[in-house]
N, C-alpha and C positions, 0 to 999 in steps of 0.2 A: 252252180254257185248260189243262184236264189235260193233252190230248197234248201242247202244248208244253213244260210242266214235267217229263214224264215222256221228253221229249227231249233236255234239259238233264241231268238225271241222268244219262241214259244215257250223253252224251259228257264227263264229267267221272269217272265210273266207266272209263269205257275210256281218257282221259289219265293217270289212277292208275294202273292196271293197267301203261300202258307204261311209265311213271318209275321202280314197281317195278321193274319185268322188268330194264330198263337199268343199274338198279344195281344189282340182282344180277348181272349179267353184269360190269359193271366189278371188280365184289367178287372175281367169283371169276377176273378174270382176272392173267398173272401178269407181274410189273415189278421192276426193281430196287431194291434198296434203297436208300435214302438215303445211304448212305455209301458206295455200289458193293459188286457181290460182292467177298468174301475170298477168301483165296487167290490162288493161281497166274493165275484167270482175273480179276482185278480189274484189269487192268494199269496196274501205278501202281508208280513206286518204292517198298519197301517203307521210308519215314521220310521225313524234311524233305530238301529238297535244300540240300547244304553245299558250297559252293565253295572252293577252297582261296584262304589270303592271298597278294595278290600288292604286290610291294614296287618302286620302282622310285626316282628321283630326279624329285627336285622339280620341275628343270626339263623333265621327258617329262609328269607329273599334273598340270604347270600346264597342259597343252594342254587339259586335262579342263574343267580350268575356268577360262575365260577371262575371264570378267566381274566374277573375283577382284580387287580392288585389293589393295596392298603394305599393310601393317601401318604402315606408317612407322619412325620410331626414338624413338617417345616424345616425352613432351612436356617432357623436361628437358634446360635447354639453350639457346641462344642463335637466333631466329627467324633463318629463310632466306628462306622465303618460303612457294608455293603448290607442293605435288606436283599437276601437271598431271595424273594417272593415278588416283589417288584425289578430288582435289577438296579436299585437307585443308590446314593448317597443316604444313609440312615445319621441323623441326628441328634442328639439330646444333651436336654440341661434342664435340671430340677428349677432352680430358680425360673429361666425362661419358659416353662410351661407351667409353674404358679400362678408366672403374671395373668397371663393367657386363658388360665382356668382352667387346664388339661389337667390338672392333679391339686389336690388339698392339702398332700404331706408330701415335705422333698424329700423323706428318709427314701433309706437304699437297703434289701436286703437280695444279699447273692450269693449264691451256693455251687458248689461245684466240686466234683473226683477231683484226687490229686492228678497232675497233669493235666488240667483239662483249659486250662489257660486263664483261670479267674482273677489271680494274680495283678496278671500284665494288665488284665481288663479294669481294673481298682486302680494300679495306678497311672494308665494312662488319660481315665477319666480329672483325678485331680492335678496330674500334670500341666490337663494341655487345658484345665481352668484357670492355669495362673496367670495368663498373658491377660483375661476377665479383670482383674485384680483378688478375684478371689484366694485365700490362705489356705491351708493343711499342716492338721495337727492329728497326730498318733498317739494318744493318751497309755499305749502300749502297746510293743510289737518284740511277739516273744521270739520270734524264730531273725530277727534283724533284717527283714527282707526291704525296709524303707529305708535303710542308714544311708545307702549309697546314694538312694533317689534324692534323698533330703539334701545329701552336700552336692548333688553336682544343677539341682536348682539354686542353691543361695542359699541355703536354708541349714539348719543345722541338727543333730542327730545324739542325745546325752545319752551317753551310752551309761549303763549302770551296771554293777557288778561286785563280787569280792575283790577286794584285793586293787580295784581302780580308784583313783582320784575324785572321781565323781560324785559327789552325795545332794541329796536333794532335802529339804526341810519341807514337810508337808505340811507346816503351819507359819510358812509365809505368809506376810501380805496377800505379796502376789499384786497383781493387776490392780488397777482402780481405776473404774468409770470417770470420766471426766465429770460427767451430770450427779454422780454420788455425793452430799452432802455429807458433811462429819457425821452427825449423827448416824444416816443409813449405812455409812462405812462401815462404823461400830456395829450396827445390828449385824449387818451383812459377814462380818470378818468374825466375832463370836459364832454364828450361827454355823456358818461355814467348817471353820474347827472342831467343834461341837458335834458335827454330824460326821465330818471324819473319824473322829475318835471312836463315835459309836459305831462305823462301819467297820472298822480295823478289828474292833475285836466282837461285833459278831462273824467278822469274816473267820477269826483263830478260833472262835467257842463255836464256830456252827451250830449258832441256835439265835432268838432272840434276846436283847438284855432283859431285867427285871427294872420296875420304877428306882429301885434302892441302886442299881449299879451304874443307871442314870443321872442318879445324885451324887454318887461319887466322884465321876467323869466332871459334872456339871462344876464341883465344888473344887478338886484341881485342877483344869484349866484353867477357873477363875483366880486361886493362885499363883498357880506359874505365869501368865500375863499379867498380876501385880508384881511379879517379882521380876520380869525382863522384858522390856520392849518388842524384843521377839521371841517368843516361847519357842522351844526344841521338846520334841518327845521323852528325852529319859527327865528332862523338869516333871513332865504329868504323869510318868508312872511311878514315882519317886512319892509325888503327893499321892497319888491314889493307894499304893503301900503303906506309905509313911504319913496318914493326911493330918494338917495341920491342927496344935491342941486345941485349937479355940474354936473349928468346925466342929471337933469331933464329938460327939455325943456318948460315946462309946462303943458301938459299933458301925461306923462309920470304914474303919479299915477291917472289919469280919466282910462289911457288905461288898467292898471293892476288889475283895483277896483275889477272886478269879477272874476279874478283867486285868487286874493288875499284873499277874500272873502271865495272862498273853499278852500284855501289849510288851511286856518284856521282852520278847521274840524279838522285835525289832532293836530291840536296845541292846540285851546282852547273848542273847539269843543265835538261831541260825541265819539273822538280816542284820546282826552288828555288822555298820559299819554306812549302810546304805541311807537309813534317816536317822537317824541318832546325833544330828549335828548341824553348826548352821549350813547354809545351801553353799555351794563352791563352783555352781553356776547357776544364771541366771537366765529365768523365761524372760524370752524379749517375744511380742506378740506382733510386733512390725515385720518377722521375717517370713520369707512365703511360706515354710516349711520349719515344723518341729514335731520331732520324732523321740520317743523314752525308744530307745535299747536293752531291751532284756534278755536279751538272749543268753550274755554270760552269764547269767542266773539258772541254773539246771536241777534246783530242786523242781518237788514238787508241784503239783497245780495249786493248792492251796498258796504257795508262798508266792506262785506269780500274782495270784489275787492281788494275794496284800500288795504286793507292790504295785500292782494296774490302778489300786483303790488311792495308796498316795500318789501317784504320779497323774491322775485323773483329777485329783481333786489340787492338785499344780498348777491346772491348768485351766478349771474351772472359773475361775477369778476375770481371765480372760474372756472366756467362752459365756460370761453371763454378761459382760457387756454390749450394751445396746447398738451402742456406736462401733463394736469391732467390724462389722463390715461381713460380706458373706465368707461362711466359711465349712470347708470341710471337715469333718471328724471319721475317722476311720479307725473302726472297731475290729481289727484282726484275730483269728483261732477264736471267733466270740461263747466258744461252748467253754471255756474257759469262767468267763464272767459271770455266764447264764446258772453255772453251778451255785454260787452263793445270793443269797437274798438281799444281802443289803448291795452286793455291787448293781444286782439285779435290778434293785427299785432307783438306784441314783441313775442307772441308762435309763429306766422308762422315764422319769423326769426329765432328765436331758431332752428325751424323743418328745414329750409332750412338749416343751419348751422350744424346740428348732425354729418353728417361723417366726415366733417373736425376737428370737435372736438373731434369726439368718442363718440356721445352720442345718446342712444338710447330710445328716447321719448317714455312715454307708454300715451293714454289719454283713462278716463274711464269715459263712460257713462253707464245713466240707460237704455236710449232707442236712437237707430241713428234720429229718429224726431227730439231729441233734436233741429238737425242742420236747421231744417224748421222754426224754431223760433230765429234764426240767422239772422238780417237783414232783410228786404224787397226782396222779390223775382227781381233776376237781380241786388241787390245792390251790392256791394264791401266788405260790410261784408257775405255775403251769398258765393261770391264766395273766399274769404279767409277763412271761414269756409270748404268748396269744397274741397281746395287746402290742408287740412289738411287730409282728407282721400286721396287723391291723392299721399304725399307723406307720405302714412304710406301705404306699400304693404301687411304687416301682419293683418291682421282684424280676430278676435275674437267676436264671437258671442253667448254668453248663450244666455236659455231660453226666449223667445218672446211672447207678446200677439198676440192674433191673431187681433186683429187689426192696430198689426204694420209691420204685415209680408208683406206688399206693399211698405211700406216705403224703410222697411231696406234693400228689395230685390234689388229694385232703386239703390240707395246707394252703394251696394256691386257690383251690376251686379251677383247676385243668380240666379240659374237655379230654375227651378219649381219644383225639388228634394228636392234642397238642402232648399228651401223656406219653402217647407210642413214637411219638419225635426225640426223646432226652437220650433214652441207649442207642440213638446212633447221631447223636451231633460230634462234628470233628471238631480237634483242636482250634479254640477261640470262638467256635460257634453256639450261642447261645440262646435260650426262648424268652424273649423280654415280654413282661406282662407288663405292661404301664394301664393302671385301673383297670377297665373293661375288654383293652386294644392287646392284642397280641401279635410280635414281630419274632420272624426269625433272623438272625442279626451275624454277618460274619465280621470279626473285630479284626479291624488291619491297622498294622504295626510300620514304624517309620524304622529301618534297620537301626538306628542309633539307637531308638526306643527298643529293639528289641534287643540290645546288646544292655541297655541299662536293665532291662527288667527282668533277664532270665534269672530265671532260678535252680537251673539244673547245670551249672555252670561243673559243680565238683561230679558230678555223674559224667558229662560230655567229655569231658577236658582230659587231655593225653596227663598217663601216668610218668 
């Protein structure tokens, strides 16, 4: 038993021995320091590595981060629908991102296939403005698609036609500013007149007037407003035929013969019956909603002019008061308008004039080509046409053929994204360009709303 135990010592004495030895030899051997050598030989930048800033644009660092959604436009403002790209509540109002400084113009232009849900999207934009206090007015709606809308808000719908009760005098009063003085009245209601007359029949002459047929127009209206407190159109085409002996010089009725001539359309013509007489109802500008009905009117596109030009200029009287309050104008089938020049320059005025006024122009097309059929290339109506997407920063874009996806890209300044997205957005789905920001937008419908707004009611509906 001793030699075993004096075995055990021995080999627990010589594993000591070696544990020592080992870590003395570790101890004395030699390693770097924990922080590396100093100096020259540490090789290590001597400080933190500092990159410089790099700056670039928004749309190159979005590639960085792609699974970014858009911000939206806030939540003040009138419901659109769903942002398809965030998943969120999408909403807008011209007025409330004016304030805000999101856009410089409230105008609206929006384009879209038939079917493709633009419609419903127009009007449930100025619908579900009116609870705002905001107004809507239709200076012309040739297919009747607002009449319904108009009477089941409060509002009301003059329907025009052959053969109806309805007649409108396009040289009413009309409206009057409260802050208008007599005198600016007078200028304002001359001036008004004045320029109607000359629009009406370059609309029928499709051309411009001459200084001399200028004067004729100028010399009976002045006239017929001495001779009745409210002048009617066949008074001024009566003088401009027939003009008075003590104006006339002698060719005074040679200079007038072919304005005279057209404006007689309206009098005795294929529009007897529609202005040719005093008014047999009255614009009221307090009600939420007023809509012209043209639709029983099925000539021509020229003849809808005419009557868009008096029935716009109806309503103008209103539309230029300062104190009317925010308001909508909805410019419907607008390749209609866009064909004549002088309806052409009285909408660019109107669009130049909206935020002084408070109003926010919406114009709908079927397709943006329309505007290459506007004038001669480099004309003046091509680029007043231009000038109309220029100041409408909101552009609205349903469904696209693909043969107009070059056009319309032109037009907007679209990305090659946003370009190959138009032939296949679905019904109500839309690309909204608000300035520089681009949303894709799906428009949702309250069932009531989409029972007021269909328009394929006589296609659906059991025979």
């Amino acid at each position: 038993m001793k030699i075993e135990a004096d075995a055990r010592k021995a080999k627990l004495l010589e594993a000591r021995t070696r544990w020592h030895a080992e870590r003395d030899e570790a101890r004395a051997g030699a390693y770097l320091p924990a922080a590396g050598e100093s100096g020259p030989a540490q090789l290590r930048m001597p400080g933190r590595l500092r990159l410089p800033k790099h700056q670039d644009t928004s749309a190159t660092l979005s590639g960085h981060y792609p699974f970014l959604a858009e911000a939206g436009l806030g939540s003040a403002g009138v419901f659109v629908g769903q942002d398809l790209y965030s998943g969120g509540a999408f909403v807008y109002d011209p007025w409330v991102l004016y304030q805000r400084g999101m856009i410089t113009a409230p105008n609206i232009v929006l384009a879209g296939i038939v079917g493709s849900g633009k419609s419903a999207l127009a009007k449930s934009r100025y619908t579900r403005s009116l609870p705002f206090g905001r107004r809507v007015y239709v200076p012309g709606d040739p297919k009747g698609e607002h009449t319904a809308v108009a009477e089941a808000v409060g509002g009301k719908a003059i329907i025009l036609g052959h053969g109806l009760r309805n007649r409108l005098n396009p040289l009413d009063e009309g409206h009057r500013a409260a802050s208008a003085s007599n005198a600016e009245w007078t200028a304002q209601l001359a001036a008004r007149r004045r320029d109607l007359i000359g629009a009406l029949a370059e609309t029928v002459l499709d051309r411009p007037l001459s200084p001399l047929e200028h004067t004729a127009i100028d010399l009976a209206l002045a006239d017929a407003v001495r001779s009745a407190e409210v002048p009617i159109l066949p008074m001024v085409v009566d003088r401009i035929l027939a003009p008075n002996p003590t104006d006339d010089e002698g060719r005074l009725a040679e200079d007038g013969r072919l304005v005279g001539h057209a404006l007689r359309r309206l009098v005795a013509g294929d529009l007897a019956g529609l202005f040719d007489g005093p008014s047999t109802v009255r614009f009221d500008p307090s009600l939420p909603m007023v809509s012209l009905d043209l639709s029983r009117v099925a000539e021509n596109s020229t003849l809808i002019s005419v009557l868009m030009t008096c029935s716009s200029a109806w309503m103008e009287s209103a539309l230029a008061d300062p104190d009317g309050g925010q308001r909508w104008v909805i410019y419907d089938e607008a390749w209609r308008l866009m064909a004549y020049p002088a309806l052409l320059r009285r909408m660019d005025a109107q669009w130049r004039l909206a935020r002084h006024f408070g109003i926010a122009n919406m114009l709908i097309f079927h397709k943006l080509s329309d505007l290459d059929n506007v004038g001669d290339s480099g004309s003046a109506m091509r680029a007043l046409a231009s000038s109309l997407l220029a100041n409408a920063e909101t552009r609205i874009v349903y469904r696209q053929e693909p043969d107009q996806l070059g056009s319309t890209a032109n037009a907007l300044g679209l990305s090659r994204t946003e370009q190959k997205l138009l032939p296949a957005l679905g019904l109500g789905q839309g690309l909204w360009r608000i300035k520089d920001r681009s949303f894709v937008v799906q428009h949702q419908l309250h069932p009531d709303e989409l029972a007021a707004f269909d328009t394929t009611a006589r296609m659906t509906s059991k025979a």
